[in-house]
C-alpha positions, 0 to 999 in steps of 0.5 A: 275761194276758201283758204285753210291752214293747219295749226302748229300742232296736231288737230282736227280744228281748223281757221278758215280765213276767207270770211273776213277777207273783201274777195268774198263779198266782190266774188258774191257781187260778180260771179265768173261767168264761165263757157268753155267753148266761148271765147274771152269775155270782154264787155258783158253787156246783157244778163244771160237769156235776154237779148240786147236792146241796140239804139241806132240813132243815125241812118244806117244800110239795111245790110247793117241794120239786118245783121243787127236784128238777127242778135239783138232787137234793135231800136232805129230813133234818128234825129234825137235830141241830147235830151231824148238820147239821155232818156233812152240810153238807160234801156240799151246794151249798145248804141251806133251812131255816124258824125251827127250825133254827140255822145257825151259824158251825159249820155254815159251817165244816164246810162247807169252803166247799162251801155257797154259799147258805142259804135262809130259808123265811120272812122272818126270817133271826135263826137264821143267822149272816149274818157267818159267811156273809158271810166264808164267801162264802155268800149268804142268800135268803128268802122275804120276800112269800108269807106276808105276808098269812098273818101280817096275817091272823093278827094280826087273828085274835088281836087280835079273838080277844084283845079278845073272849075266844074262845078262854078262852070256847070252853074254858069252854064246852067244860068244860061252862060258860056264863060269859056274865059273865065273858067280856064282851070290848071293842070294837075300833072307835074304840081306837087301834092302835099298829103296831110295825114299818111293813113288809109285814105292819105295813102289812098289819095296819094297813089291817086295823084301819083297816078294823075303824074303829080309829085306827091310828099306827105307830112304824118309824124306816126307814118311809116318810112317803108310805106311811103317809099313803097308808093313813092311818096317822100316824107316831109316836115310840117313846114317843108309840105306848106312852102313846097305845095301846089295842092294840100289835101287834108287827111288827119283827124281832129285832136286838140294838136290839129284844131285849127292847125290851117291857119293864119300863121301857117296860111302865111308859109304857104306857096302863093297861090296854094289849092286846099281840099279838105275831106278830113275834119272841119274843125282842122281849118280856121274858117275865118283864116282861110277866108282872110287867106282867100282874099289875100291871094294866098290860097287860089282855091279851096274844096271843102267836104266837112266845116267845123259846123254842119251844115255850115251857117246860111250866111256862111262866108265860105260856102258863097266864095265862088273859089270855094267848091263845097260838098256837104260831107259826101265822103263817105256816101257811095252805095258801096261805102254806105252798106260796108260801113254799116256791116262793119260797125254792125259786125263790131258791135255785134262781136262785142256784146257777144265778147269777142275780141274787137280788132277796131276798139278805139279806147282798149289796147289796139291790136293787129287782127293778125296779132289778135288771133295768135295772142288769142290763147295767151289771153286767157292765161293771162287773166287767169293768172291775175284771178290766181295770184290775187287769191293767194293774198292774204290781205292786209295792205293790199296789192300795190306792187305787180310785176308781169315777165313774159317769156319769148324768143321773139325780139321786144319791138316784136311782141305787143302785150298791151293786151296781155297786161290789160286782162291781168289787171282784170284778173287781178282788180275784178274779184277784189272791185267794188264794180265790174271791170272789164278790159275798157277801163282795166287800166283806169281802174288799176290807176284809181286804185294805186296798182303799179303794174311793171313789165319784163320781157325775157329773150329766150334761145328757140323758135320765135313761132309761138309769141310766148313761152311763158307769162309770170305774175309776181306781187309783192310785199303782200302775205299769202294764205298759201304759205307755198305761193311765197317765192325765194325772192319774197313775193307770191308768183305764179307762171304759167303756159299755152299748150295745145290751145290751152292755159296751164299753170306751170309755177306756184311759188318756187314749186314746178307743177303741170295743171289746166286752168280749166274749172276750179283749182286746189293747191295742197302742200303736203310731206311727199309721201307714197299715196297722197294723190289717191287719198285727195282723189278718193275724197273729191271722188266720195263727193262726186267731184270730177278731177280733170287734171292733177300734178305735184311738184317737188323740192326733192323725194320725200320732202315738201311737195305742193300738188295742184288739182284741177276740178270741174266742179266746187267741192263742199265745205266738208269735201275741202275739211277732210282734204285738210283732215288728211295728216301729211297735208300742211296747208291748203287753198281753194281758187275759183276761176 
């Protein structure tokens, strides 16, 4: 970017201000990759021509291990130690894991910054440290429907094995007894289910059991009303599904509010005589509470698929009660899970390395697929807008202060822009940082940097099918090198618009203006007068550089205009010299996108 403005007075010298300014060593340091047919870039993981080194450091289906070797070259090490993972991770661009393996800040730091995504070949994601990946700038997918089903079926599979003894009588007659008497079960039709956790596999479940003719409740703060109805299960409060329950399955991840949230003190509120399944996370029971709860008669029985540690000790307490059903974390192993699972995870990563948006990124700002796609123009307007108002600054105090408005006619708790403020905190941080930011850890970088970013949404009159009307970046208590990006109100503003699938600035300052924010950009302000598009035209065209768009925007006829000129290719120095040399010009900035 280059930025030039005339003296007071007539002349051909000219103050070029850019080289004093940071944004020119970052823009040396982190050049645009541009690709106008690719989409938007969020994690660059290999430099171009170079195919991607994947470490798949837990067994994963040959479907999944195929999709993976047609894109990258793939390295299949099981079984790692943290040491071997430490050491190998500095080669590889992506890393797949399941449950077993342990990615910790270590392994983000051995990785020198080289590993830009981790894939969870699963739903939980409690084995990998997502603050250490943020700050790290690594994104994590997983792998959150193709096992559903899987891990419904097999919490049915052990309450209805659980409630009629099966697996206990199948021993005894394997030992050659016939225990009929003692192995008489209860019936699961009429007792009432509490479903811990409302998500995809607790809703699974549920309408399992409603199926089975058993009263079903729940307990989930985040779950939707409507959706429980539309099952017909009610939902209750923690306390009200522990004393009402005949049966509790366990259906919620592991966090620090649910460590051990079965336990001594909760075990104590629960209906005498209460059955536990738990397909969900070990460390969500306290092993040793349940054991106590057991022998108390509290809990008649437990079906157990996770433990906090896997495999559980030999002399484990729990796993040699003959009241405890025990699997060794099956839920998710159906042939058909096992090769969804592995396509999916390989499609997310894949997608990922490739810069695609990622529908199941666990620490960027989760978007509906179907809101993915409609948002999908808006986002690179968005980060473009960033990458423009931060070249309008001059320096100085630097940017503390931006305000991004956004323009719809749709209602606010129907437009979700975590994912629009996400990408005009990179436009606004990666030409000026010191490392690459990427859509992961935009927001903790900006945090770092004492960027305070606000949101304002303008309900507009029309049609609310398009998402927005227009986005508006606004920074202030800044100087700009383009005295015209100053608005009436003091700060530099930008706006722009989505037409036809493509991004436009529409607003520069207090000026309206029409250009595609496609290759490069020249703003010009000028007295308005007849022939001034053709002189900057002829001299971009005495140098061969294409203009694809150009428009000017005016106070009022034959006063200050600023004209906006798109180019597909960077004029030379002395290209941008004789622009300026031109006598109606006032000032004049050259931004890259």
């Amino acid at each position: 970017m280059a930025a030039y403005a005339k003296p007071p007075t007539a002349s051909l010298s000219w103050t070029k201000l850019l080289p004093s300014s940071p944004f020119a060593t970052a823009l040396v340091s982190f050049p645009r990759r541009r690709n106008r047919s690719a989409k938007t870039v969020f994690v660059v993981a290999v430099s171009s021509g170079a195919k991607p080194t994947v470490l798949v450091a837990e067994k994963l289906g040959e479907a999944g291990i195929s999709l993976l070797k047609e894109f990258a070259n793939v390295d299949c090490s099981y079984n790692l130690t943290p040491e071997e993972l430490c050491t190998k991770i500095s080669l590889c661009d992506a890393l797949i894991v399941r449950s077993g393996t342990k990615v910790t800040r270590d392994v983000f730091e051995a990785s020198s910054g080289r590993l830009k995504v981790v894939g969870r070949a699963g739903v939980g994601i409690d084995n990998v440290d997502l603050a250490a990946a943020t700050e790290h700038g690594c994104l994590v997918v997983n792998a959150p429907t193709a096992n559903t089903i899987a891990a419904a079926e097999h919490g049915i599979a052990l309450l209805a094995a659980m409630a009629r003894n099966i697996s206990q009588a199948s021993a005894s007659v394997k030992a050659g007894q016939w225990l009929r008497n003692k192995y008489v079960g209860v019936s699961l039709v009429g007792k009432t289910l509490a479903v811990m956790g409302f998500g995809k596999v607790g809703s699974e479940v549920a309408r399992r059991a409603k199926g089975l003719g058993m009263h079903v409740i729940a307990h989930d703060p985040y779950a939707p009303a409507d959706r429980a109805r539309a099952i017909g299960v009610e939902l209750v409060s923690f306390d009200e599904a522990l004393a009402t329950a005949d049966f509790i399955s366990l259906h919620m991840p592991l966090t620090a509010s649910t460590s051990k949230v079965l336990n001594d003190e909760t075990f104590a509120k629960m209906k005498k005589g209460v059955r536990i399944v738990n397909v969900a996370r070990g460390g969500v029971i306290d092993e040793e509470a349940l054991v106590k709860a057991l022998d108390a008669g509290i809990v008649a029985q437990a079906a157990l698929d996770v433990f906090t540690v896997e495999p559980p000790p030999a002399d484990s307490k729990l796993v040699s009660d003959e009241r405890v059903t025990v699997t060794p974390h099956l839920g998710a192993s159906t042939m058909e899970a096992q090769e969804g699972v592995a396509i999916e995870i390989a499609e997310a990563v894949v997608g990922a390395l490739r810069g695609e948006l990622a529908a199941t990124a666990v620490n960027a700002p989760m978007v509906p697929a179907e809101v993915l796609t409609e948002l999908k123009p808006f986002v690179e307007l968005a980060e473009k807008l960033g990458r423009l108002a931060v070249q309008l600054i001059a320096g100085g105090s630097g940017v503390k202060s931006v305000k991004v408005t956004y323009g719809s006619a749709r209602a606010p708790d129907d437009l979700d822009t975590r994912l629009l403020r996400a990408m005009i905190t990179k436009g606004l941080i990666e030409p000026i940082s010191s490392v690459f930011v990427n859509l992961v850890n935009a927001d903790f970088t900006a945090k770092q940097r004492g960027l305070r970013i606000s949101e304002e949404r303008i309900l507009l009159d029309g049609s609310p099918e398009s998402p927005l009307e227009f986005v508006q970046v606004q920074i202030a208590n800044v100087e700009s090198k383009f005295a015209s990006a100053i608005s009436e109100s003091g700060e530099v503003k930008v706006e722009g618009k989505v037409k036809d699938g493509v991004p436009h600035l529409t607003k520069v300052g207090s000026f309206e203006v029409d250009v595609s924010l496609e290759g490069s950009l020249i703003l010009c302000r000028q007295v308005d007068q007849p022939g001034m598009i053709g002189k900057v035209g002829s001299v971009l065209g005495e140098e061969n550089v294409n203009v694809s768009f150009m428009s000017v925007g005016r106070i009022a006829p034959r006063k200050q205009a600023v004209m906006a000129i798109g180019v597909d290719e960077p004029p030379s120095k002395d290209a941008l010299k004789k622009i300026g040399e031109i006598p109606a010009i006032e000032e004049f900035v050259y931004l890259k996108l």
